[in-house]
PDB file with SEQRES, HELIX, SHEET and CRYST1 records, atoms N, CA, C and O in Angstrom:
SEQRES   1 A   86  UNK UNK UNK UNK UNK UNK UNK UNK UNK UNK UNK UNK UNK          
SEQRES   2 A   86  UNK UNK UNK UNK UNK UNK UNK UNK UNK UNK UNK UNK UNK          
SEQRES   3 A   86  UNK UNK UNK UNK UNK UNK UNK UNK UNK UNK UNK UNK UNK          
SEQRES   4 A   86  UNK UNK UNK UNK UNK UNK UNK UNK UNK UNK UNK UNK UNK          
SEQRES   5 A   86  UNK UNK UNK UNK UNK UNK UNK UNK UNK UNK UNK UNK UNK          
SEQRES   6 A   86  UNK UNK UNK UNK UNK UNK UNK UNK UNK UNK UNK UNK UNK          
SEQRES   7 A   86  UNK UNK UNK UNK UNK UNK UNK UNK                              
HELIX    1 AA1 UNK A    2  UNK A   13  1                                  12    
HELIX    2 AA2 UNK A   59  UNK A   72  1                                  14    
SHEET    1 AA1 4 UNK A  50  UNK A  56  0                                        
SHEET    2 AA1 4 UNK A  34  UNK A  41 -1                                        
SHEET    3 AA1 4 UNK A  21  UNK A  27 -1                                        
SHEET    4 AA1 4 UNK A  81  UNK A  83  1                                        
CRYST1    1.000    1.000    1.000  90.00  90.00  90.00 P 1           1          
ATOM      1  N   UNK A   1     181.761  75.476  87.274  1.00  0.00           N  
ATOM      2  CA  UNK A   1     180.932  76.659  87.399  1.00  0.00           C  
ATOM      3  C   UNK A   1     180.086  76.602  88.673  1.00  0.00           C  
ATOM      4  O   UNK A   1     179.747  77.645  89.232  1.00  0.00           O  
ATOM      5  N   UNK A   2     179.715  75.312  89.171  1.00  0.00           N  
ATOM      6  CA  UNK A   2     179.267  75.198  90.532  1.00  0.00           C  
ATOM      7  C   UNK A   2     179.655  75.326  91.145  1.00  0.00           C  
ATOM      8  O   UNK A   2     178.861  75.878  91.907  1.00  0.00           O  
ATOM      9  N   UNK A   3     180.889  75.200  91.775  1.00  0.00           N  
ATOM     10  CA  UNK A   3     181.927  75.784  92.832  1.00  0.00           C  
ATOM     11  C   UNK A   3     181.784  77.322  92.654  1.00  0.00           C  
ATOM     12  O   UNK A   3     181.123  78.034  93.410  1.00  0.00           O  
ATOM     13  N   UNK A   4     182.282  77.632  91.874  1.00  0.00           N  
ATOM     14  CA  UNK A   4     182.059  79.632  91.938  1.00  0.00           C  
ATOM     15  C   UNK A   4     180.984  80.151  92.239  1.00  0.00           C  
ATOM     16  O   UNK A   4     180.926  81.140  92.970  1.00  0.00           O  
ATOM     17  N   UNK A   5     179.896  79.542  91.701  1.00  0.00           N  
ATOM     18  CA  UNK A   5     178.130  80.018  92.150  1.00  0.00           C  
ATOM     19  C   UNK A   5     178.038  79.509  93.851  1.00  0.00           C  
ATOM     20  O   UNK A   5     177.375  80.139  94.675  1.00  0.00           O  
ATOM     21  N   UNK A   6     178.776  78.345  94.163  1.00  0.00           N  
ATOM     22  CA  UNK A   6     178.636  78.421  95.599  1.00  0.00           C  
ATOM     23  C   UNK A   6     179.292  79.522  96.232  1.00  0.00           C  
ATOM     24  O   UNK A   6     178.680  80.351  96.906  1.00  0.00           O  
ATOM     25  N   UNK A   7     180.730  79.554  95.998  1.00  0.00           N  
ATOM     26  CA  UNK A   7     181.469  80.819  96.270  1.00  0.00           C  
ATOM     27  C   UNK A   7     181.006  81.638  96.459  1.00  0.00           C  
ATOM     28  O   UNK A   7     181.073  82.156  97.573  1.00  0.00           O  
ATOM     29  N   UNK A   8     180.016  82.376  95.040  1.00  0.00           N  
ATOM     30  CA  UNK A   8     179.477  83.568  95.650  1.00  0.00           C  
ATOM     31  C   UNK A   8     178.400  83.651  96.755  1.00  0.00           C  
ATOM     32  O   UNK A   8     178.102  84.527  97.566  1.00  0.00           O  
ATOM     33  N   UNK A   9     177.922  82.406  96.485  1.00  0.00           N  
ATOM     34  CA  UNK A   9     176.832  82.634  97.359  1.00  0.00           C  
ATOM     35  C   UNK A   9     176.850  82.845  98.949  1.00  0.00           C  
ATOM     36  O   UNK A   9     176.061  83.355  99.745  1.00  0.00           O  
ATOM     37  N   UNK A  10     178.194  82.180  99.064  1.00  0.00           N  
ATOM     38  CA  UNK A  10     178.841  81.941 100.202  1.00  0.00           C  
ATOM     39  C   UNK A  10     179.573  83.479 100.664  1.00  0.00           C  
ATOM     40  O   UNK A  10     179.749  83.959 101.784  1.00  0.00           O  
ATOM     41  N   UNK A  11     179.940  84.063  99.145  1.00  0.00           N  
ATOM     42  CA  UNK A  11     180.297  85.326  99.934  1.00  0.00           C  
ATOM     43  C   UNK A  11     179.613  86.522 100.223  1.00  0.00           C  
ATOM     44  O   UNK A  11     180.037  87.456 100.902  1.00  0.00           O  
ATOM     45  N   UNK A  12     178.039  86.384  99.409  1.00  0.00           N  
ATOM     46  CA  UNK A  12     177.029  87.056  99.671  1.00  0.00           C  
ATOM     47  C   UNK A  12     176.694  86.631 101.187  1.00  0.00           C  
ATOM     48  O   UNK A  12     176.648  87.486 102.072  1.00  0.00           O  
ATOM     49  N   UNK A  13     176.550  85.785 101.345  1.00  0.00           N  
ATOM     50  CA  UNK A  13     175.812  85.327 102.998  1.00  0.00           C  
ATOM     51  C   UNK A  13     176.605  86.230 103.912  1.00  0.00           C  
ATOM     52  O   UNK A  13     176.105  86.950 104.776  1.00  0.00           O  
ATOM     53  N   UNK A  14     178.013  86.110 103.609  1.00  0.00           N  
ATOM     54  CA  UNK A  14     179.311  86.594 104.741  1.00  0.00           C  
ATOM     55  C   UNK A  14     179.335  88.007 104.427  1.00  0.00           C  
ATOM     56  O   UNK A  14     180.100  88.640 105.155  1.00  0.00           O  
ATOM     57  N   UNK A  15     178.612  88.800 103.404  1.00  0.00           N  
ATOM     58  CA  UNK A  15     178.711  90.293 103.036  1.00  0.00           C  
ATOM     59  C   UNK A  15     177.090  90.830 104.202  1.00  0.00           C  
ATOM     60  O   UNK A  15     176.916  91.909 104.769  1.00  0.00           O  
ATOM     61  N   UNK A  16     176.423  89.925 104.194  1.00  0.00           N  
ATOM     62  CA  UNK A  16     175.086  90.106 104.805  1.00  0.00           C  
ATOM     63  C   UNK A  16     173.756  90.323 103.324  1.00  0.00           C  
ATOM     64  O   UNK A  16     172.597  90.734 103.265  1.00  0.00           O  
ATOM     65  N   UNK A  17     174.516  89.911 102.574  1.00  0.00           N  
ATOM     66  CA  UNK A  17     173.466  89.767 101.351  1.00  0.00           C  
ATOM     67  C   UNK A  17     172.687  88.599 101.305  1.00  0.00           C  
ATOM     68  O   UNK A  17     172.071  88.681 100.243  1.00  0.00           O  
ATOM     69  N   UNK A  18     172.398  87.628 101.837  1.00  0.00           N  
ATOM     70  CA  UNK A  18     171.476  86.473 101.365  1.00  0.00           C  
ATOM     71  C   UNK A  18     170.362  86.880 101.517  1.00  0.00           C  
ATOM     72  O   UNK A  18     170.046  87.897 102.136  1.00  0.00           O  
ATOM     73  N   UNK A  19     169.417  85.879 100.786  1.00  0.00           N  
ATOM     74  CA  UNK A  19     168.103  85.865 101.094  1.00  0.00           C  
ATOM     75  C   UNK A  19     167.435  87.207 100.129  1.00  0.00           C  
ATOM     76  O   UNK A  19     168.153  88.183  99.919  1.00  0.00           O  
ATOM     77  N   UNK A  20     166.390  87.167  99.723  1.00  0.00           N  
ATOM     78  CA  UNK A  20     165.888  88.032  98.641  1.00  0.00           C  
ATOM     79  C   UNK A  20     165.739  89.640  99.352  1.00  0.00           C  
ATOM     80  O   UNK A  20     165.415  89.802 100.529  1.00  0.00           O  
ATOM     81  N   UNK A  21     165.961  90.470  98.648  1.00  0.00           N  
ATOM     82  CA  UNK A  21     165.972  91.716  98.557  1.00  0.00           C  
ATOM     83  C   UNK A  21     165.192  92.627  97.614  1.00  0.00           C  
ATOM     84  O   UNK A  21     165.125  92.479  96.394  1.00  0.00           O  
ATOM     85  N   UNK A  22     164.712  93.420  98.207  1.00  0.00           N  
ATOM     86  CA  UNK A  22     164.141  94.413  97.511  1.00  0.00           C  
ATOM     87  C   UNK A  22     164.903  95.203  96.526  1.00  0.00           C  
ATOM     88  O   UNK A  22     165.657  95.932  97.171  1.00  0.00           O  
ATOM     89  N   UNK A  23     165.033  95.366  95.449  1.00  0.00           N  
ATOM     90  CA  UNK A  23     165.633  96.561  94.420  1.00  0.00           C  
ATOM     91  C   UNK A  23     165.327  97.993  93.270  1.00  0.00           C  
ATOM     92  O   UNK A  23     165.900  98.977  92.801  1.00  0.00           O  
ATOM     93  N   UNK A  24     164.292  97.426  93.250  1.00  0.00           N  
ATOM     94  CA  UNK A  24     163.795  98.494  92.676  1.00  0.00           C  
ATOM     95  C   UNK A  24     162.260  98.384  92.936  1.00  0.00           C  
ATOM     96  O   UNK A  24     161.601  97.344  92.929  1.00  0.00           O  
ATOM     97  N   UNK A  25     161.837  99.583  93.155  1.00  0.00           N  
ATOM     98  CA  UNK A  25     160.272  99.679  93.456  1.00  0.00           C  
ATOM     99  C   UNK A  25     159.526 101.052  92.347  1.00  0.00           C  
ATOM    100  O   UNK A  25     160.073 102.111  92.040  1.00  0.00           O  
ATOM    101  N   UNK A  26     158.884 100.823  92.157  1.00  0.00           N  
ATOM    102  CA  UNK A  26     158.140 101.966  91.449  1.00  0.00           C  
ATOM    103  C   UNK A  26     156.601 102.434  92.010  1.00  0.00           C  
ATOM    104  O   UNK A  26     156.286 101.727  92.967  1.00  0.00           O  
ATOM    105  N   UNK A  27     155.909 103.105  91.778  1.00  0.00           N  
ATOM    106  CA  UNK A  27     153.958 103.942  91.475  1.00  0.00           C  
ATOM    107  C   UNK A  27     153.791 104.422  90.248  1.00  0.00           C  
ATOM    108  O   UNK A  27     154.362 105.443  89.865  1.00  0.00           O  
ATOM    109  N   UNK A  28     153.084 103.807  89.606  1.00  0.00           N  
ATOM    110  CA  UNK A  28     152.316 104.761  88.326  1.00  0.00           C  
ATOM    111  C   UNK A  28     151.224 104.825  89.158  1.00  0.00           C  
ATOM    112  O   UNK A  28     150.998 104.469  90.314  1.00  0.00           O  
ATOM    113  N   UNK A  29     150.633 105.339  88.332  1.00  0.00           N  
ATOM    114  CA  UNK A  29     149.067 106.114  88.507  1.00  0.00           C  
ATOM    115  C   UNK A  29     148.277 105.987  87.326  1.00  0.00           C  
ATOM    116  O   UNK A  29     148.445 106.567  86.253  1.00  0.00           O  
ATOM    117  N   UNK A  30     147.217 104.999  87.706  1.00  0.00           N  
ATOM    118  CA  UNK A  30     146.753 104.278  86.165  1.00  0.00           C  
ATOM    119  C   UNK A  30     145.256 104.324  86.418  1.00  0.00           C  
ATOM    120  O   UNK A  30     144.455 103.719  87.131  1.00  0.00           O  
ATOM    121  N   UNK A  31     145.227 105.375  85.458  1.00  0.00           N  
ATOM    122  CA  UNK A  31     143.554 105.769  85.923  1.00  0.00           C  
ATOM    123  C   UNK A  31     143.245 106.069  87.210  1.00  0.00           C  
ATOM    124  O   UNK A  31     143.789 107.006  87.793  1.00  0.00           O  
ATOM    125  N   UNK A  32     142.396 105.345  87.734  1.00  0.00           N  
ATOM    126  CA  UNK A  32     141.806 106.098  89.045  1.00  0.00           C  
ATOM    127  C   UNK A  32     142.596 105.458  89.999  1.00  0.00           C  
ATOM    128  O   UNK A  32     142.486 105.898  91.143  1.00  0.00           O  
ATOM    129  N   UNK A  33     143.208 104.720  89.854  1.00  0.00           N  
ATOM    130  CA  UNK A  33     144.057 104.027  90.856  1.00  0.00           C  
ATOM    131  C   UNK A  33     145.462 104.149  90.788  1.00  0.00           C  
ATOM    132  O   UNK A  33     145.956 104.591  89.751  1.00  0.00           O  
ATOM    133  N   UNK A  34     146.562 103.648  92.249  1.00  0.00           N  
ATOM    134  CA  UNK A  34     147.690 103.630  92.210  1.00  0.00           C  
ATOM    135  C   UNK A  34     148.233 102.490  92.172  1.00  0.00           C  
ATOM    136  O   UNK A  34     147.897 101.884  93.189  1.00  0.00           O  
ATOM    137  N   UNK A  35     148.998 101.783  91.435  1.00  0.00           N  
ATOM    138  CA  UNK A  35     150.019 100.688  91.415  1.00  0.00           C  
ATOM    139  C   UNK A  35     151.443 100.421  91.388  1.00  0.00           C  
ATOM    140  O   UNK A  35     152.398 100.519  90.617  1.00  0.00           O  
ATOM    141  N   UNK A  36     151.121  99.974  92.775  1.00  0.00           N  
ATOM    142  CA  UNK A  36     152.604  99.381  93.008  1.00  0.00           C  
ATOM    143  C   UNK A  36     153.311  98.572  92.492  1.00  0.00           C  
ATOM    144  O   UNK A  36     152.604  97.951  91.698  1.00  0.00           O  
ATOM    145  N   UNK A  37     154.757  98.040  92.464  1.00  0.00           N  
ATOM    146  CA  UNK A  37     155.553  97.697  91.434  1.00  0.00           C  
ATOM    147  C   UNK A  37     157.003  97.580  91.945  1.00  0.00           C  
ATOM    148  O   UNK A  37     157.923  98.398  91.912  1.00  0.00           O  
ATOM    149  N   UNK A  38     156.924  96.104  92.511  1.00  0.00           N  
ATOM    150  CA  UNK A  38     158.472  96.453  93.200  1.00  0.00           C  
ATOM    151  C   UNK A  38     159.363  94.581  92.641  1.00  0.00           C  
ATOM    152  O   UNK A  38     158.823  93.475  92.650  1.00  0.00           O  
ATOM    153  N   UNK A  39     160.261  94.807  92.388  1.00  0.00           N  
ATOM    154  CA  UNK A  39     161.162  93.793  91.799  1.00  0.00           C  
ATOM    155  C   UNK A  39     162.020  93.115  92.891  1.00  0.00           C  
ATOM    156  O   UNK A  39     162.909  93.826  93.361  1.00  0.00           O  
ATOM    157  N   UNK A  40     161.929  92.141  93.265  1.00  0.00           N  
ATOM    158  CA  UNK A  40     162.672  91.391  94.646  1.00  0.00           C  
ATOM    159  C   UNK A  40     163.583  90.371  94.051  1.00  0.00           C  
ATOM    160  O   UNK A  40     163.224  89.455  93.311  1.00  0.00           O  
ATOM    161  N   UNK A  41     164.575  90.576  94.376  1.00  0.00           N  
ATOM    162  CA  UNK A  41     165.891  89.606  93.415  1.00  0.00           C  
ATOM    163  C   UNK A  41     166.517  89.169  94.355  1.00  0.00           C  
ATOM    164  O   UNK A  41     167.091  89.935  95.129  1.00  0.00           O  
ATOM    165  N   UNK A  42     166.545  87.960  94.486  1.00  0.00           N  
ATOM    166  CA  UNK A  42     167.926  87.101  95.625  1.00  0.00           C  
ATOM    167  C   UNK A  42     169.155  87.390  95.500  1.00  0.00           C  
ATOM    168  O   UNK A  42     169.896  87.146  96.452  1.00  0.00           O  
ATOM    169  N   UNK A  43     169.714  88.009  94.248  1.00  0.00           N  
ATOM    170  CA  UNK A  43     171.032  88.244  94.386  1.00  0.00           C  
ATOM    171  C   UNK A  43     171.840  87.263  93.119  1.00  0.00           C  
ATOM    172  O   UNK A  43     172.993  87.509  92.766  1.00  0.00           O  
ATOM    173  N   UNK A  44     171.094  86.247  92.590  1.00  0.00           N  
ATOM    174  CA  UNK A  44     172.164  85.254  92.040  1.00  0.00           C  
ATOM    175  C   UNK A  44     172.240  85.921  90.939  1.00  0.00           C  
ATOM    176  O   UNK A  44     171.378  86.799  90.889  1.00  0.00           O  
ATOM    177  N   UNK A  45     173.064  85.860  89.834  1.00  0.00           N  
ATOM    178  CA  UNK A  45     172.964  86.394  88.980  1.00  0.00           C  
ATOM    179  C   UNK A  45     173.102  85.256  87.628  1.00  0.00           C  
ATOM    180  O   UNK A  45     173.858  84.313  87.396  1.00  0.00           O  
ATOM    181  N   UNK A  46     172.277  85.711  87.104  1.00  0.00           N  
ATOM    182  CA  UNK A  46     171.180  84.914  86.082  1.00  0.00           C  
ATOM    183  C   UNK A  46     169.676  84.553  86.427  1.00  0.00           C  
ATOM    184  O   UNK A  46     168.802  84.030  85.738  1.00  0.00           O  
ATOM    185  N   UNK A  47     169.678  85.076  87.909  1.00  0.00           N  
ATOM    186  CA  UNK A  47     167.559  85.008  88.317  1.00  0.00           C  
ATOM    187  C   UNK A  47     167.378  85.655  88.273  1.00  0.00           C  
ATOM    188  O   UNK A  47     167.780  86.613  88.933  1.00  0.00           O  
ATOM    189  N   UNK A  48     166.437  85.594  87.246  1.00  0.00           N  
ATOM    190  CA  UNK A  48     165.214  86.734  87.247  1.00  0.00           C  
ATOM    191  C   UNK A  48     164.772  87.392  88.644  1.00  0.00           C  
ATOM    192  O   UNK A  48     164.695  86.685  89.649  1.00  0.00           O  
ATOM    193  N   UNK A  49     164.403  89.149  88.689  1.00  0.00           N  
ATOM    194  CA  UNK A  49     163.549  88.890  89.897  1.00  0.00           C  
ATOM    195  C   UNK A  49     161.817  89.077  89.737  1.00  0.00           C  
ATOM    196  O   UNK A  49     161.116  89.498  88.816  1.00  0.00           O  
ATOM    197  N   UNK A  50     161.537  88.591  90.996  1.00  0.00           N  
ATOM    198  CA  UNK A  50     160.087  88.332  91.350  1.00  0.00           C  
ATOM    199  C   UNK A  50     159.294  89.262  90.943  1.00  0.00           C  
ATOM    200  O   UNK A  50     160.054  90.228  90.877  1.00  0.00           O  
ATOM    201  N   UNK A  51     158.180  89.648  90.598  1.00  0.00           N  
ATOM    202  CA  UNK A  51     157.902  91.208  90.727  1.00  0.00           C  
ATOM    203  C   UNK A  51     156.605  91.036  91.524  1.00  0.00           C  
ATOM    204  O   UNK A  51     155.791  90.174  91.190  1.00  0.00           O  
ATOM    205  N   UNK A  52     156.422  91.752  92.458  1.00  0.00           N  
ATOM    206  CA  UNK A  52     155.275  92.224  93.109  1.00  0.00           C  
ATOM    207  C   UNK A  52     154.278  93.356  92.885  1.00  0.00           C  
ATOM    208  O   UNK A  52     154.221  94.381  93.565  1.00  0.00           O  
ATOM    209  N   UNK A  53     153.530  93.061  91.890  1.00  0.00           N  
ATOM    210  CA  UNK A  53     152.474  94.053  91.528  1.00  0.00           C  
ATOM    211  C   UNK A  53     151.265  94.152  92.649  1.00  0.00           C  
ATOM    212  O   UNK A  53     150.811  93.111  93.125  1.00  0.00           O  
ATOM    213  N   UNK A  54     150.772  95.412  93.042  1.00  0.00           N  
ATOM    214  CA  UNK A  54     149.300  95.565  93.874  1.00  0.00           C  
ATOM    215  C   UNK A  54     149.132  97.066  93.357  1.00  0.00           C  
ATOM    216  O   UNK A  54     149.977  97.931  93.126  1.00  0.00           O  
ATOM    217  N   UNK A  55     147.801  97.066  93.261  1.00  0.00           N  
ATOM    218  CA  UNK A  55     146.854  98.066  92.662  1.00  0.00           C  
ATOM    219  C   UNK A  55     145.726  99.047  94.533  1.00  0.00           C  
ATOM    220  O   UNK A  55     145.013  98.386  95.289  1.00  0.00           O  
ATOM    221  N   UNK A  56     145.876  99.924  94.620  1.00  0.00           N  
ATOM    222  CA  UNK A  56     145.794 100.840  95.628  1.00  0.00           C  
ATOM    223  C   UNK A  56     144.868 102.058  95.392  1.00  0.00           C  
ATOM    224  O   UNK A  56     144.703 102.472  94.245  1.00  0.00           O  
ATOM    225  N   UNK A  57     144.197 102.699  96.561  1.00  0.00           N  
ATOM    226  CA  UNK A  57     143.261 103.313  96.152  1.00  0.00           C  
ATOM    227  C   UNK A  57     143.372 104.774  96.163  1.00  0.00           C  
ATOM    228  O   UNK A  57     142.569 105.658  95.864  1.00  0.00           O  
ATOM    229  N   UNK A  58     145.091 104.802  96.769  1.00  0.00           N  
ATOM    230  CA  UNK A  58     145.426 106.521  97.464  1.00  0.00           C  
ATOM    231  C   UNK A  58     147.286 105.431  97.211  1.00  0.00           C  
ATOM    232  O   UNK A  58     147.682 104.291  97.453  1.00  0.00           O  
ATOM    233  N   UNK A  59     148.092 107.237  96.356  1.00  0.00           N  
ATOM    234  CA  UNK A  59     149.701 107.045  96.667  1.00  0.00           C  
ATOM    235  C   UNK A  59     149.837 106.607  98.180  1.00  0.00           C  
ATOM    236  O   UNK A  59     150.414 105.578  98.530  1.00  0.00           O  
ATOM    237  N   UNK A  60     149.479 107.148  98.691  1.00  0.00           N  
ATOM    238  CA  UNK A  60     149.821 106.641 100.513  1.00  0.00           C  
ATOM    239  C   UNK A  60     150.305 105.611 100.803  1.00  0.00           C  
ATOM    240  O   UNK A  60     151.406 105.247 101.216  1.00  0.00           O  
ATOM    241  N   UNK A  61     148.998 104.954 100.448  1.00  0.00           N  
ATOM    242  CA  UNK A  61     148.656 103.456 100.429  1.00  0.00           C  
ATOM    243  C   UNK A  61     149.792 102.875  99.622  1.00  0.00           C  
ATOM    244  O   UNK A  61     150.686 102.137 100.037  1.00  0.00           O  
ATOM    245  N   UNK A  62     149.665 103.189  98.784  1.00  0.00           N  
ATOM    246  CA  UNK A  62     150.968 102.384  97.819  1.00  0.00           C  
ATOM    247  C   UNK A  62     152.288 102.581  98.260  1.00  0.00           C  
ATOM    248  O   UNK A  62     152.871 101.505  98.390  1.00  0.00           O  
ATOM    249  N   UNK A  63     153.095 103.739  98.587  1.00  0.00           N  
ATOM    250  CA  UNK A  63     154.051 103.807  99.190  1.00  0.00           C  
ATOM    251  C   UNK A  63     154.215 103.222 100.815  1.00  0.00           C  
ATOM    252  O   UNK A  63     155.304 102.903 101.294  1.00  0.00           O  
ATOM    253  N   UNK A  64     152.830 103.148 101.596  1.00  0.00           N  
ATOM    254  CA  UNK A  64     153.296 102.055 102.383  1.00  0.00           C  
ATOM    255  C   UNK A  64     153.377 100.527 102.530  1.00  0.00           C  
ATOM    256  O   UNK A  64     153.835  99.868 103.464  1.00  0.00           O  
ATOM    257  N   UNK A  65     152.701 100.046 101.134  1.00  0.00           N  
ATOM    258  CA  UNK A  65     152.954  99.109 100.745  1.00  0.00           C  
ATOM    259  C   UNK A  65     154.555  98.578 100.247  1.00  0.00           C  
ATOM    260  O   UNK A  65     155.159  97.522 100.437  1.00  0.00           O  
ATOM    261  N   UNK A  66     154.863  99.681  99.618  1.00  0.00           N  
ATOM    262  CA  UNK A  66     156.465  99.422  99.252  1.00  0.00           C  
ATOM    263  C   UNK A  66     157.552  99.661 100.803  1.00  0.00           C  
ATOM    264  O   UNK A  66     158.616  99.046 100.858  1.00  0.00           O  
ATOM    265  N   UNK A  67     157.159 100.520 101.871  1.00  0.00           N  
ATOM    266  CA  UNK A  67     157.528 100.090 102.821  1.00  0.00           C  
ATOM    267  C   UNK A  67     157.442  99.125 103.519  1.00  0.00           C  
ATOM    268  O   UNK A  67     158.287  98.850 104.370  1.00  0.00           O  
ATOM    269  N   UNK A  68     156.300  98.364 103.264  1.00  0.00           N  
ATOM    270  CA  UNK A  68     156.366  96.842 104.010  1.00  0.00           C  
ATOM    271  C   UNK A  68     157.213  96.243 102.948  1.00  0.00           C  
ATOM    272  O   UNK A  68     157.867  95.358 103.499  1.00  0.00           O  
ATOM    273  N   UNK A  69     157.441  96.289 101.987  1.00  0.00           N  
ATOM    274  CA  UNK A  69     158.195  95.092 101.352  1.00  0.00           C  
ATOM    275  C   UNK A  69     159.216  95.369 101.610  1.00  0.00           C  
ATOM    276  O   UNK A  69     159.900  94.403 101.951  1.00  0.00           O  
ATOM    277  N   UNK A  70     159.901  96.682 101.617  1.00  0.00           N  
ATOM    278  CA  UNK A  70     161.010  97.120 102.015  1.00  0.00           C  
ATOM    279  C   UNK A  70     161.618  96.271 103.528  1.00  0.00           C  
ATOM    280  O   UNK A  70     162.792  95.960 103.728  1.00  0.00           O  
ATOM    281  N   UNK A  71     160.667  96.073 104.288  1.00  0.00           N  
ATOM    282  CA  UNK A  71     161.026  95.466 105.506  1.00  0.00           C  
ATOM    283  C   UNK A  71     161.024  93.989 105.828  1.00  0.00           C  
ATOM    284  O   UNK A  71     161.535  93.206 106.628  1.00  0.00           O  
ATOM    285  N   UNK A  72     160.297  94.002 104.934  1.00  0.00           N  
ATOM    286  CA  UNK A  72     160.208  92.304 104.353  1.00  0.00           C  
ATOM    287  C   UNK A  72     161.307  91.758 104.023  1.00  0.00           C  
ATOM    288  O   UNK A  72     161.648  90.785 104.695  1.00  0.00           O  
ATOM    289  N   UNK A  73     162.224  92.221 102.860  1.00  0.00           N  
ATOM    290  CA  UNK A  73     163.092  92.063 102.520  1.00  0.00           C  
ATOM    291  C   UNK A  73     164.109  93.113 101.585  1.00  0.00           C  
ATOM    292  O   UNK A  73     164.347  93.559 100.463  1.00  0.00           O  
ATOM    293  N   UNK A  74     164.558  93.106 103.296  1.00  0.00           N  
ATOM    294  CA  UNK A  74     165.876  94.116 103.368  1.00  0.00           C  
ATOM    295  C   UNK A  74     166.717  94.205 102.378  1.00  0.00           C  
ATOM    296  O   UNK A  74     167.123  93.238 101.734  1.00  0.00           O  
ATOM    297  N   UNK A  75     167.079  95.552 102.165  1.00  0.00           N  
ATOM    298  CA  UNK A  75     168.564  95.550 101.337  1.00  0.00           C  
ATOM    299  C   UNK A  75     169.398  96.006 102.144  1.00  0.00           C  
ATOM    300  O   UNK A  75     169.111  96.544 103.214  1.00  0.00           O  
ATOM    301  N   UNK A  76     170.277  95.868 101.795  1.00  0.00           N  
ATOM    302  CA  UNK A  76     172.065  96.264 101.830  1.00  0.00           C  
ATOM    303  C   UNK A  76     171.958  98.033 101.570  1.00  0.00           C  
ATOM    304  O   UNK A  76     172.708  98.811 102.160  1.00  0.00           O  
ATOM    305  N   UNK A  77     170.894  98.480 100.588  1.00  0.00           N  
ATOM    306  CA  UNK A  77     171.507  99.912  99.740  1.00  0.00           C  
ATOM    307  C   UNK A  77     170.204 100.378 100.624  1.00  0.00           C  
ATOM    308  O   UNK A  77     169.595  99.766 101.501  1.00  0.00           O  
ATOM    309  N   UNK A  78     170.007 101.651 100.085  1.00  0.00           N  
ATOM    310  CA  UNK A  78     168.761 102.392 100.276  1.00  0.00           C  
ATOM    311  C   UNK A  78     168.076 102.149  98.697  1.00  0.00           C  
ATOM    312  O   UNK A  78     168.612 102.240  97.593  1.00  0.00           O  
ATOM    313  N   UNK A  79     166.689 101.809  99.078  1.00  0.00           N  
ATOM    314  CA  UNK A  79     165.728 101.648  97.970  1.00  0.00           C  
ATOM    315  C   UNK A  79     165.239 102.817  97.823  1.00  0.00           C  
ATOM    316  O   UNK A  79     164.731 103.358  98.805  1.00  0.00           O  
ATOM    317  N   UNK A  80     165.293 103.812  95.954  1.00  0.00           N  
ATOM    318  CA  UNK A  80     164.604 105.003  95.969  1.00  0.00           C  
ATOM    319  C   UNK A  80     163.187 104.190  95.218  1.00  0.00           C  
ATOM    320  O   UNK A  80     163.059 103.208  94.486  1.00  0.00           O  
ATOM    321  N   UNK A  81     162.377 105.047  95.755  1.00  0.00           N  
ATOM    322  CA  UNK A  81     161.188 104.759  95.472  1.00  0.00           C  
ATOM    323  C   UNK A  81     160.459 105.703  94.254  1.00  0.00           C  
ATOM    324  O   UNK A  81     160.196 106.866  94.558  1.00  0.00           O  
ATOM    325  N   UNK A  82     160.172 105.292  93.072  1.00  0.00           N  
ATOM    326  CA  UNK A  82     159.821 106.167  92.045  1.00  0.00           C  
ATOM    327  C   UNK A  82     158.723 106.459  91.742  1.00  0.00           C  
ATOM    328  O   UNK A  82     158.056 105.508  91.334  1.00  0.00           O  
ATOM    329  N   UNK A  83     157.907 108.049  91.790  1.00  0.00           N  
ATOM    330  CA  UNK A  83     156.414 107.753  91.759  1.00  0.00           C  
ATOM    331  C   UNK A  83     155.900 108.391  90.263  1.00  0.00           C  
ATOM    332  O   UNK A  83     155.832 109.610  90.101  1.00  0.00           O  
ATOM    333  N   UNK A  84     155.634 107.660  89.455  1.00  0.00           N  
ATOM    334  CA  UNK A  84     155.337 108.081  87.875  1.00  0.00           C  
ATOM    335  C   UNK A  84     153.590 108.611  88.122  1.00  0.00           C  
ATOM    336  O   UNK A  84     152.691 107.966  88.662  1.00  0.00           O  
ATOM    337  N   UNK A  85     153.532 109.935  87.544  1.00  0.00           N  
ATOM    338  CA  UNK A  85     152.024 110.202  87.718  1.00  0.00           C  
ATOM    339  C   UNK A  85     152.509 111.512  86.747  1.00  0.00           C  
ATOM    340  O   UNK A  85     152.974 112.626  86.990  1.00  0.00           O  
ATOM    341  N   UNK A  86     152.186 110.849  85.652  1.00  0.00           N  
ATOM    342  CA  UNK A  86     152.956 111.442  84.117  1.00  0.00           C  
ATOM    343  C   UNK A  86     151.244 111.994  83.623  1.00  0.00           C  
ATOM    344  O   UNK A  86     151.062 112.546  82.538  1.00  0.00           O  
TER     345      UNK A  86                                                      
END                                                                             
């Protein structure tokens, strides 16, 4: 099973996938404030991903926060960005 997990990993690198990525990002709106909410996954499958929570004082702010992570660590896809203010 270690040989194949190298495999992939090896064929993620050669696809331009290594290294952690951004995948899903979200905004609620929680009370008076905005919070960000974005999930950064390396790709292996069976890891968990990371989550990056920050709390903001204006959507703005929060969505350019999810643009820096976005640049931080690139994806492959386009990241939609979801803004819950239910």
């Amino acid at each position: 099973m270690k040989q194949v997990d190298r495999l992939i990993i090896e064929a993620k690198r050669i696809a331009g996938m290594s290294g952690k990525q951004l995948e899903l990002a979200r905004i609620e709106h929680d009370g008076g404030e905005w919070v960000s909410i974005a999930h950064v996954w390396d790709g292996v499958e069976g890891h968990a991903p990371t989550t990056e929570r920050a709390p903001h004082t204006t959507m703005e702010s929060a969505i350019d926060y999810i643009h820096d992570l976005a640049a931080q660590y690139p994806n492959s896809r386009d990241v939609t960005i979801l803004i819950d203010d239910i």
